[in-house]
C-alpha positions in Angstrom: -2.3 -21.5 3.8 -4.4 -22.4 1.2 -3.7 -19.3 -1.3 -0.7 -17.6 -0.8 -1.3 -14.9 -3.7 -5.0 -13.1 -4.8 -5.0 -12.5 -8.5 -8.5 -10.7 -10.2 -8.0 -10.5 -13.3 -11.6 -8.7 -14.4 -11.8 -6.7 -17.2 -14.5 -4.6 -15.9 -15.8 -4.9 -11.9 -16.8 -1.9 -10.4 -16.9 -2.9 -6.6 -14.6 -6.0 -6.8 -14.9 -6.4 -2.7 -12.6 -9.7 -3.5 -9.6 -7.1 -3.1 -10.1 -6.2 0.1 -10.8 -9.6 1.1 -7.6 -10.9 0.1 -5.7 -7.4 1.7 -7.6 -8.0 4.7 -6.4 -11.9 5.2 -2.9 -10.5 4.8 -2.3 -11.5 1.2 -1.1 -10.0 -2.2 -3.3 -8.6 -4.4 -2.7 -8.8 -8.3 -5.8 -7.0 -10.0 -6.5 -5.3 -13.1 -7.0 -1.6 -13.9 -10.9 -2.6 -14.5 -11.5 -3.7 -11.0 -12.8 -0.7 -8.9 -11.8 -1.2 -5.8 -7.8 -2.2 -6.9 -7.5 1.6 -7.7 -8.9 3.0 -4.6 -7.3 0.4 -2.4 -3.8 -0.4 -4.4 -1.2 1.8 -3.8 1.3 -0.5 -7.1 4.4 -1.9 -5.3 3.6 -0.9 -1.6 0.5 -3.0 -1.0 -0.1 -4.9 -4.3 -0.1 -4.6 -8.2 -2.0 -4.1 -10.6 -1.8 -4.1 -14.1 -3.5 -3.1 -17.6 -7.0 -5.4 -17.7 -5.8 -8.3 -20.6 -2.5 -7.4 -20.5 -1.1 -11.7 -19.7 2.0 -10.3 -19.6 2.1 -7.8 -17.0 0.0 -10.5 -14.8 2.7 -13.2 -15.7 5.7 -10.8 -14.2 3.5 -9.8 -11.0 2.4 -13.7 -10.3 6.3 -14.6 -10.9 7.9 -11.7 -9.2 5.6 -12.9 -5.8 5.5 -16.5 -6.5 9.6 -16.6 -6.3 10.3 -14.3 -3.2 8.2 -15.2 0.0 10.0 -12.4 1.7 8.5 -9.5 -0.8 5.1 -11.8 -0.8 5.3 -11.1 3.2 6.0 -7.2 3.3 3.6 -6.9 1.0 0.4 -8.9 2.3 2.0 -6.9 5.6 1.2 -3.3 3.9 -2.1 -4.6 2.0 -3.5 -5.8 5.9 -2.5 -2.4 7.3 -4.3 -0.8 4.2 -7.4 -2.8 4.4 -7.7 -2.4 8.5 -8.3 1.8 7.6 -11.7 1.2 5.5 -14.3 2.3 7.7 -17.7 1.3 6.7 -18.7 5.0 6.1 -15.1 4.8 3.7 -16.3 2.0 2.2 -19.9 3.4 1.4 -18.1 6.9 0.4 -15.7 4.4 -2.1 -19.1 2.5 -3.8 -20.9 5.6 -4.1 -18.4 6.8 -6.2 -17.5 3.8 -8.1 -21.5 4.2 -9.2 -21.0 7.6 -9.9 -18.0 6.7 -12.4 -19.9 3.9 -13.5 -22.7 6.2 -14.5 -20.3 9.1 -16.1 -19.1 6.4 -18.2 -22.4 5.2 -19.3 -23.4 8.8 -20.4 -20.0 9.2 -22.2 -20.6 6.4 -24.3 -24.8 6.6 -24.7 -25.2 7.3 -28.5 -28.7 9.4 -27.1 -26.4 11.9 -25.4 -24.1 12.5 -28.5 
């Protein structure tokens, strides 16, 4: 295999569909607490991690933690496939519509014109 981990490290994606791309081929998934879809789909420790958005340290224990034990790599890419196989389209169009709805919450909360 070419990639045996998926790491997206964003700072800020609200969809980030690359999650369930990598759950869905059966691999770990390392994202950040800005990407989206890593909340909705990442249950920590059962599926995948994730970890504070430019926190290098948290990344560096997840990417060694998985990189050293291809057992724990298994189970888990196992878990994030059987997560990934339950998004319907309609759950995945229920998901994005409220990703935008956050997204635009948090645009209100910090728009100087509201304050």
């Amino acid at each position: 295999s070419i990639s045996d981990i998926v790491v997206v490290p964003s700072k800020y994606d609200p969809w980030g569909i690359v999650v369930h791309e990598g759950m869905l081929m059966a691999k770990p998934v390392i994202a950040s607490d800005g990407v989206g879809s890593a909340i909705d789909r990442i249950k920590h420790g059962v599926n995948g991690y994730i970890f504070t958005a430019g926190d290098s340290a948290q990344l560096s224990h997840w990417l060694r933690l998985l990189s050293s034990d291809s057992g724990l790599r298994d189970r888990i890419g196992y878990a994030a496939k059987q997560t990934a196989g339950k998004w319907s389209p309609e759950r995945n169009v229920r998901s994005l519509l409220t990703a935008i709805d956050l997204n635009i919450d948090r645009r209100i909360i910090n728009d100087k014109r509201w304050k």
